[in-house]
FIRO-824994 format. One line per field, with one value per residue (C-alpha): residue in three letters; residue number from 0; x, y negated, z. Coordinates in steps of 0.2 Angstrom, whole numbers, plus 5000, padded with zeros to 4 digits. Each point is the difference from the previous one (the first is absolute). Example, Ala and Ser with C-alpha at 12.3 -4.5 7.8 and 13.67 -1.06 7.14 Angstrom:
// residues 2
residuo (ALA|SER)
num (0|1)
u (5062|5006)
v (5022|4983)
w (5039|4997)
***
This chain:
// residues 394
residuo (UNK|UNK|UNK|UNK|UNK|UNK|UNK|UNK|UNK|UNK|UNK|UNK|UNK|UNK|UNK|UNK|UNK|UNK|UNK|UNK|UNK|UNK|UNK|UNK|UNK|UNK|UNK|UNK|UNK|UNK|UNK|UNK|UNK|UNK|UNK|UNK|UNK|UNK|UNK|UNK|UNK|UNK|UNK|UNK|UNK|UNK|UNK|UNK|UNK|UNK|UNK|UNK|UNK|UNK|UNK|UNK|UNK|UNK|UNK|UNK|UNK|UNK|UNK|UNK|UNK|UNK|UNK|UNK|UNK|UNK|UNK|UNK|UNK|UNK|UNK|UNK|UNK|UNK|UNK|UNK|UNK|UNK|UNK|UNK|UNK|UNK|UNK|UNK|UNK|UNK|UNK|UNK|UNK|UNK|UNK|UNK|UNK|UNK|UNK|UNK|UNK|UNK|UNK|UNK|UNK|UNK|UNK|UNK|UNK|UNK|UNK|UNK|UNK|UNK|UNK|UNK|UNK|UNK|UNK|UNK|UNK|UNK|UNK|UNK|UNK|UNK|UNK|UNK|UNK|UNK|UNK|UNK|UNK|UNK|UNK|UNK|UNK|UNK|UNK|UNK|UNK|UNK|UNK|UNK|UNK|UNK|UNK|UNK|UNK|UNK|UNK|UNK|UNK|UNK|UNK|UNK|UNK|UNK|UNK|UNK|UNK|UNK|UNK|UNK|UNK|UNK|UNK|UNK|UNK|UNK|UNK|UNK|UNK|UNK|UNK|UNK|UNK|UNK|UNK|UNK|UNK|UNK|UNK|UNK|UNK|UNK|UNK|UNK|UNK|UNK|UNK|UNK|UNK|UNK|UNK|UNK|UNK|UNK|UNK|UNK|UNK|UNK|UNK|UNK|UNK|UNK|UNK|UNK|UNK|UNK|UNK|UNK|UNK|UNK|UNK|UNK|UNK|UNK|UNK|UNK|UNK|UNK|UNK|UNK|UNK|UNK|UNK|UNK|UNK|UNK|UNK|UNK|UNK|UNK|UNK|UNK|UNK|UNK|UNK|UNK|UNK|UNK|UNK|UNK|UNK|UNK|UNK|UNK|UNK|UNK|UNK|UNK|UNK|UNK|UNK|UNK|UNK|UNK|UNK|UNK|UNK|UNK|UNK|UNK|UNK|UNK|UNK|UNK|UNK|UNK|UNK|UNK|UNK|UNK|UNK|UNK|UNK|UNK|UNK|UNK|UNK|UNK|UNK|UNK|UNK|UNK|UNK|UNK|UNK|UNK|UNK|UNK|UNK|UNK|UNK|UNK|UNK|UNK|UNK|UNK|UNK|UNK|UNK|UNK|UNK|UNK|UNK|UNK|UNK|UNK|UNK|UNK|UNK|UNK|UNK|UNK|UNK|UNK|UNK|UNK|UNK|UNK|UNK|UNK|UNK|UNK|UNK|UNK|UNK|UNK|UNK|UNK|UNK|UNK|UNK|UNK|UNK|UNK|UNK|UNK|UNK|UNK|UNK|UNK|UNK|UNK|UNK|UNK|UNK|UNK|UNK|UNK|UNK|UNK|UNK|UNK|UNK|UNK|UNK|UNK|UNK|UNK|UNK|UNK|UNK|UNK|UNK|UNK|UNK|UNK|UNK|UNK|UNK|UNK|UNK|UNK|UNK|UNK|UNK|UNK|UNK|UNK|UNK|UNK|UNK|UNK|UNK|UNK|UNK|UNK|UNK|UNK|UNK|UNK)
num (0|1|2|3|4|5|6|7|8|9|10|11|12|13|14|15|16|17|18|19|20|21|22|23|24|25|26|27|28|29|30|31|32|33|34|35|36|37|38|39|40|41|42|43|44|45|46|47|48|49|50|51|52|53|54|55|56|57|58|59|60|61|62|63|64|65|66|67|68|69|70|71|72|73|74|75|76|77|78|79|80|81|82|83|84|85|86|87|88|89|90|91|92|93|94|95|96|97|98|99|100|101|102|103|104|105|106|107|108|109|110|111|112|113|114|115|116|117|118|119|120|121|122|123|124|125|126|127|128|129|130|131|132|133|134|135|136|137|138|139|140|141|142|143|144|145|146|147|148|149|150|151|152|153|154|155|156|157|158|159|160|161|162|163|164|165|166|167|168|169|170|171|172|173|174|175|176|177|178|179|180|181|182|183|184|185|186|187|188|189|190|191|192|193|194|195|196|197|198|199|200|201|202|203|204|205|206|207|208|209|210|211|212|213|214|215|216|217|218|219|220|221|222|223|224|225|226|227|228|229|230|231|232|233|234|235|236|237|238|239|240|241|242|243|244|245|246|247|248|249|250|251|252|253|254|255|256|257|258|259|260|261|262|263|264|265|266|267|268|269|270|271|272|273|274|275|276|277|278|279|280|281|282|283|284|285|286|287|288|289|290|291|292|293|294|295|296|297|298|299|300|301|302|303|304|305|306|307|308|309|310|311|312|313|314|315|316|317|318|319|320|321|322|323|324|325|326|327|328|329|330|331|332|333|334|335|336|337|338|339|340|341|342|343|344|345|346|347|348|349|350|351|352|353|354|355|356|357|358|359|360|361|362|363|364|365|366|367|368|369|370|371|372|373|374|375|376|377|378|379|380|381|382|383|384|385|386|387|388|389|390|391|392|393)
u (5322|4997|4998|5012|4996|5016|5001|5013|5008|4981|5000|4983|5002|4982|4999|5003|5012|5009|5002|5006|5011|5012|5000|5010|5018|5008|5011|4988|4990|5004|4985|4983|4985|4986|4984|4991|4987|4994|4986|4987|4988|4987|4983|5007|4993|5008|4994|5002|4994|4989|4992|5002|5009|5004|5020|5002|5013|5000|5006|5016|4997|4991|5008|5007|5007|5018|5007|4995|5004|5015|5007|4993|5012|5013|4998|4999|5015|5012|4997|5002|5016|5013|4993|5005|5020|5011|4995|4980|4986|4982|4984|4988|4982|4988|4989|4997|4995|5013|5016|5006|5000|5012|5012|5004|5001|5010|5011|4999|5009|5016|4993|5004|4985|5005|4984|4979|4993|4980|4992|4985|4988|4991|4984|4994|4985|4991|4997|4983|5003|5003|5009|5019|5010|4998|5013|5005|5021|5009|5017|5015|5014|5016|5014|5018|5006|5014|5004|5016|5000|4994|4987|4993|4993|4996|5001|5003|4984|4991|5005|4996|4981|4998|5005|5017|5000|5004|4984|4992|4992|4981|4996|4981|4996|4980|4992|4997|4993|4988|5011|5011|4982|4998|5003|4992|5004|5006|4993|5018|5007|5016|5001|5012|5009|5001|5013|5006|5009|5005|5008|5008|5007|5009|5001|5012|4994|5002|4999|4986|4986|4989|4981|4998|4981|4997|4980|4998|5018|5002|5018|5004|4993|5010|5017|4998|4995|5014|5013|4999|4996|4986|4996|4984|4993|4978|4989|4985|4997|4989|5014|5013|4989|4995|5020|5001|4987|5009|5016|4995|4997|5015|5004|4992|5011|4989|4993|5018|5004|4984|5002|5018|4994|4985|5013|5012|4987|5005|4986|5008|4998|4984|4995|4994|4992|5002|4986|4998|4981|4990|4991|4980|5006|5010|4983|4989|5011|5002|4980|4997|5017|5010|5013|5008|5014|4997|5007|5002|5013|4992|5012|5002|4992|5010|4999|4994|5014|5006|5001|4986|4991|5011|4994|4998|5000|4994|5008|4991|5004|4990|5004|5018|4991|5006|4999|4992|5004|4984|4999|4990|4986|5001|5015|5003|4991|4986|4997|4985|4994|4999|4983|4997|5011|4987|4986|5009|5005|5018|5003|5013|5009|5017|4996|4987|5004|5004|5008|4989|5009|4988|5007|4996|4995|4998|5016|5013|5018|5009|5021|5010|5017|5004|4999|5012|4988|5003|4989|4989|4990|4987|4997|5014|5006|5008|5006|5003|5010|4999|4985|5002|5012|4987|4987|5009|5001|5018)
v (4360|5018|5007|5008|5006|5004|5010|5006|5015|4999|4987|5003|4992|4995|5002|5011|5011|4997|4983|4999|5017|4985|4990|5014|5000|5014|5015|4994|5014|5017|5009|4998|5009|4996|5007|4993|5003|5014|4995|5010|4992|5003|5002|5016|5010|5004|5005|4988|5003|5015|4989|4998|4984|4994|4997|4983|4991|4985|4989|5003|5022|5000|5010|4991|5007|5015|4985|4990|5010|5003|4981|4996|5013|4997|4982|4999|5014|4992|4983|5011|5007|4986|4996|5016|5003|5013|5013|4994|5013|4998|5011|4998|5008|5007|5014|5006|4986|4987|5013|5007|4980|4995|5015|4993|4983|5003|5012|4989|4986|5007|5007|5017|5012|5009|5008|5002|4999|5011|4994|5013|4991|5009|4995|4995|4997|5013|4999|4999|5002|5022|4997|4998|5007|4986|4987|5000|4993|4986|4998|4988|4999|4995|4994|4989|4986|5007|5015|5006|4987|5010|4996|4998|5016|5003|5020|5005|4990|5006|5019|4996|4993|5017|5009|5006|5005|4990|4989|5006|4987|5006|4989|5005|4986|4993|4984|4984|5003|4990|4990|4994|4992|4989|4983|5004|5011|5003|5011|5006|5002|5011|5008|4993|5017|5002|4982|5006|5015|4990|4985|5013|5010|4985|4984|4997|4987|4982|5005|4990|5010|4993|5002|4994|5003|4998|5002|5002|4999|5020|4997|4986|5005|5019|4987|4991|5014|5008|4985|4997|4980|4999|4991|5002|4996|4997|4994|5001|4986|5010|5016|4986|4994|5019|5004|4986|5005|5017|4993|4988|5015|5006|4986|5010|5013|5013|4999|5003|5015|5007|4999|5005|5017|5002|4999|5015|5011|5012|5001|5018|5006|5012|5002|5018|5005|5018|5006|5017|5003|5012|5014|4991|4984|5002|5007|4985|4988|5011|4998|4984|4993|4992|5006|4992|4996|4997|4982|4994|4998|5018|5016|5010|4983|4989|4981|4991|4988|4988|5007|5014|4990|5008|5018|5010|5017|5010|5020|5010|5016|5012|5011|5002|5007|4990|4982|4991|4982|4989|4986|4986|4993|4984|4994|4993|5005|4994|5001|5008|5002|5017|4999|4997|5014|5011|4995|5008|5017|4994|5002|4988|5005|4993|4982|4986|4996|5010|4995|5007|5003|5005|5012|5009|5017|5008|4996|5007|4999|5017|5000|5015|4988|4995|4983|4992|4992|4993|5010|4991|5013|5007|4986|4993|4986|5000|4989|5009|4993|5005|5007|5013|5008|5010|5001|5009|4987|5002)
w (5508|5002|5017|5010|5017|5009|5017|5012|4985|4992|4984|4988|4986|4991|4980|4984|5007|4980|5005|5019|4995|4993|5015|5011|4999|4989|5012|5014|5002|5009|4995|4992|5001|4987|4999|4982|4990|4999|4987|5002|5005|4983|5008|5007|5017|5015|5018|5016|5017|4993|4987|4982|4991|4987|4997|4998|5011|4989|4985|5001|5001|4984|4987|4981|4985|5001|4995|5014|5015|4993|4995|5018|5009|4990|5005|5017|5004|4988|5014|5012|4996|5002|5018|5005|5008|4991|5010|5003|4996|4994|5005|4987|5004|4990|4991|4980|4996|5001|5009|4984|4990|5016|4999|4980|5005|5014|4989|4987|5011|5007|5018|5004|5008|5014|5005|4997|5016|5000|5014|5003|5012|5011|5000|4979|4997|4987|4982|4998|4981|5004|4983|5006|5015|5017|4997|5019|4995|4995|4991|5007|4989|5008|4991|5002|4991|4993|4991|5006|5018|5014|5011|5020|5005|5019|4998|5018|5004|4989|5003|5017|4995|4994|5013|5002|4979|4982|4994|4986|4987|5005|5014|5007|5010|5002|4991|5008|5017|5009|5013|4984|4996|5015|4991|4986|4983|4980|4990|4997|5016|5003|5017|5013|5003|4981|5000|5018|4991|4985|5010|5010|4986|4991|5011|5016|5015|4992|4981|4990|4991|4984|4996|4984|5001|5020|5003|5016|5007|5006|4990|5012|5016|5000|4995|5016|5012|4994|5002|4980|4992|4988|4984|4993|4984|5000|4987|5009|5014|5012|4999|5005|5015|5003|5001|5009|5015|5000|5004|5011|5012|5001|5013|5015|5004|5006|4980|4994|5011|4994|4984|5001|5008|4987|4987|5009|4998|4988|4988|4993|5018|5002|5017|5004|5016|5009|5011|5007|5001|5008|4987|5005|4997|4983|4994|5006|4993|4984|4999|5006|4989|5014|5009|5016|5012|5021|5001|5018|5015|5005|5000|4981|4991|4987|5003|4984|4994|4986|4983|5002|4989|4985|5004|4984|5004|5016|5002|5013|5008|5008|5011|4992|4983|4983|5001|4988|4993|4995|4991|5008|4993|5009|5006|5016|5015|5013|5016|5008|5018|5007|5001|4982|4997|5009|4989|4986|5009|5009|5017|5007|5014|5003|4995|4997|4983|4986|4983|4985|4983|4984|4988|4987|5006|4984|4993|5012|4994|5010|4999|5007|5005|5018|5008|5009|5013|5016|5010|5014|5009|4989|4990|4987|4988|4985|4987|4984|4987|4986|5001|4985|5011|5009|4989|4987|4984|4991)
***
């Protein structure tokens, strides 16, 4: 008997998904996300962890014939179709190489294509090839059942994701991160925010989301985080135990608020901070590469808090002359003793600890707009969205 392994609104179901497509009820479905093959994986290179790769995320990657890819999409979205309600959507997933055979197919077969999602990652890896541009998005096609029956579309939470204005169809939200690695890892891992926005979008609390091609699960653990049910579809026997671990847990509930507040973060959001520094200073840390901020309890200091991890940018001012926005080199920050500071030419005065952003000194980005800051003494923070408001892109 094939193997079904069923939990509170979390069902993976373990097979070809061609063949356990048939076993779900037609008009069952609220909404499915499918992330197939891209096939790629032909002997390629890539970049993980600093280190070159070879592309191959396994059998079922490798690429076949045009004839192939195409009789394989075609397949496995004209299954999907029937489960879906009159007024379901689909999310397909994808790049070059298999995106364009899923938007015929998918024409091909009745649905109606609302939207292409690019999703620009904010940390690709590099081509090491130098012969094309870095490939750094990914396409997600969304499209309805129906041609003329309408849809589900949460547009006021969306609108209020991106803060206050319409969401556009480029989403810039980082890879896979580390945490989202903790039980284990696939080669083609979405990101957890990525399905956060997508759930949101076109799902309500209670509705049912399909994964026709589940790997690690991240489809079914944003469903139940979110209040959704889940059925997943896996060939792979150690990516049904691997989904398995991840939502196992989701039974502590310290893990759940954790992950629902990781998800919140908005990855368009760039986090710019505003330090007024004396004229000495600005040119050590213009010498040395490394600018700072006084971090402490101590009067004029900024306390470090949750979410400067995501700093990108850094604008100084000196002594009221033009600021300058500079583009860090590493982002985040550390934190260093004031007498390590000392070693490298800082005096710290007002505090202990300081927080230490590197930036790219010869690379500064100036802007003639105002910002609306919240002012805090002499040292401020800002969250800038969209950036290209103040730095002058069009």
């Amino acid at each position: 008997m094939a193997e079904r392994y069923i939990f509170p609104d979390f069902v993976v179901l373990h097979g070809d998904c061609m063949e356990r497509l048939k076993e779900i009820e037609d008009n069952s479905i609220d909404a499915i996300f499918a992330d197939p093959p891209y096939f790629l994986s032909n002997g390629g290179i890539s970049v993980h962890s600093g280190k070159q790769v070879c592309v191959d995320k396994g059998d079922w990657d490798k690429g076949g014939t045009a004839e192939h890819i195409y009789e394989f999409n075609r397949r496995w979205l004209a299954l999907c179709r029937p489960k879906l309600k009159e007024n379901g959507t689909i999310w397909i997933s994808g790049t070059h190489h298999n995106i364009h055979v899923v938007m015929r197919c998918l024409q091909e077969l009745g649905y109606k294509v609302l939207n292409t999602i690019t999703w620009q990652k904010t940390d690709p890896p590099p081509n090491l090839s130098c012969k094309y541009f870095n490939f750094s998005t990914e396409l997600i096609i969304w499209a309805r059942k129906h041609e003329k029956k309408t849809h589900k579309f949460n547009y006021e939470t969306m609108k209020q994701l991106n803060g206050g204005t319409q969401m556009t169809d480029v989403w810039r939200i980082p890879a896979v991160c580390s945490w989202e690695k903790l039980q284990g890892k696939h080669p083609t891992q979405k990101p957890l925010r990525l399905l956060y926005r997508i759930i949101l979008a076109s799902t309500n609390e209670g509705d049912t989301i399909l994964d026709p091609f589940s790997g690690s699960g991240t489809t079914g653990i944003a469903a139940n985080l979110l209040g959704r049910k889940y059925v997943g579809i896996e060939q792979d026997k150690s990516f049904v135990e691997l989904s398995l671990n991840r939502h196992q847990v989701l039974d502590d509930a310290n893990t759940r608020a954790k992950l629902l507040d990781k998800m919140r973060e908005n990855g368009q959001e760039i986090t710019v901070l505003v330090n007024h520094m004396r004229e000495k200073d600005l040119e050590i840390a213009m010498h040395t590469g490394v600018t700072y901020v006084r971090a402490g309890d101590s009067k004029g200091s900024l306390l470090v808090k949750q979410g400067f991890e995501r700093l990108g940018y850094v604008c100084l001012h000196t002594n009221g002359e033009q600021p300058q926005l500079f583009k860090l080199v590493k982002k985040g920050f550390q934190i260093w003793t004031a007498e390590a500071l000392r070693k490298i030419g800082f005096t710290a005065e007002n505090a202990p600890y300081y927080a230490v952003l590197h930036f790219d000194s010869q690379k500064p980005i100036t802007y003639d707009m105002v910002i609306d800051l919240k002012k805090k003494k002499y040292t401020q923070v800002a969250h800038i969205e969209p950036l290209r408001h103040f730095i002058g892109i069009k």
